[in-house]
Each structure stands twice: as structure tokens, then as C-alpha cells.
C-alpha positions, 0 to 999 in steps of 0.5 A, spaced: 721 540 901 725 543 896 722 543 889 725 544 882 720 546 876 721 545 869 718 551 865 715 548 859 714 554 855 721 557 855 726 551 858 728 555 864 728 551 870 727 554 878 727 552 885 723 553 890 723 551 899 719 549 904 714 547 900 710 541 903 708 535 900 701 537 901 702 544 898 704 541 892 700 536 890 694 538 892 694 545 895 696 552 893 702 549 889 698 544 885 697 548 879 702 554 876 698 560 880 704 559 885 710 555 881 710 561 878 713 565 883 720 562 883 721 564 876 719 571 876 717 572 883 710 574 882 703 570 883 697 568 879 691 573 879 684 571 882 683 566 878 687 560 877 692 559 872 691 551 871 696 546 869 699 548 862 706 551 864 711 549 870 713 541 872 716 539 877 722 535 875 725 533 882 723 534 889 729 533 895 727 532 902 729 539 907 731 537 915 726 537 918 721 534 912 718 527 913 720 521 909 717 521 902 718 517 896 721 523 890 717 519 884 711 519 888 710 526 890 713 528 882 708 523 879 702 526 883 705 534 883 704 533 876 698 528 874 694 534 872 700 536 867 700 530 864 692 529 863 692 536 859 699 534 855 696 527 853 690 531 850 694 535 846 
């Protein structure tokens, strides 16, 4: 799948690929340790960087992806996101 992010502390947006909907949403690409990467290509240390930053704003299938529905997987790639920005 191709994923598209929307960083929330500079406005920039970035792109990444062959990311699964299980990566997103509930695995390594579920918090901003690894949605950090297409941004300045470096991920996070041993500890988790939580889910402050990086949004995804769109998601797109990639040949070979199974059929999904975009608001869905976006609405659970950032259900965390919107609890902590909800709180603030």
C-alpha cells in the first residue's frame, strides 16, 4: 500500500511503500517510530516515539494489495492520533 503523511509539526507531507495494512495499524508503522522514515529517512531510538506527529492523510492500493477501504484503514491508522489530539 502506498501511504501518504501529513507532518503535523512542520506541514510537510511524505510518502511511503509496501507498507501493509497491518503494519499500519497495528504494527511497526502504527506510531511515529517508523512514519518517521520517509521524512528524513532515520527511525526512532529503543523507545517508542508515540503518536504526536506524523498522520496518514491518504492510503492507495499497490498491485498485488488486497482490496481495502481507504477511510477505514486512515481512520484506524490514526485512531490513537486523534485520542491524543482530542486531549489537547
Amino acid at each position: 500500500m502506498i501511504v501518504r503523511y501529513l507532518d503535523l509539526e512542520t506541514g510537510r507531507k511524505a510518502e511511503d511503500r509496501g507498507i501493509s495494512e497491518f503494519s499500519l495499524t497495528e504494527g511497526n508503522w502504527s506510531c511515529d517510530c517508523n512514519r518517521r522514515i520517509p521524512f528524513d529517512g532515520l527511525s526512532g531510538s529503543d523507545t517508542c516515539d508515540g503518536c504526536h506527529r506524523f498522520l496518514v492523510y491518504d492510503v492507495e492500493a499497490e498491485d498485488g494489495d488486497e482490496p481495502f477501504d481507504a477511510i477505514d484503514v486512515i481512520r484506524e491508522a490514526n485512531s490513537e492520533y486523534y485520542t491524543r489530539l482530542r486531549a489537547t
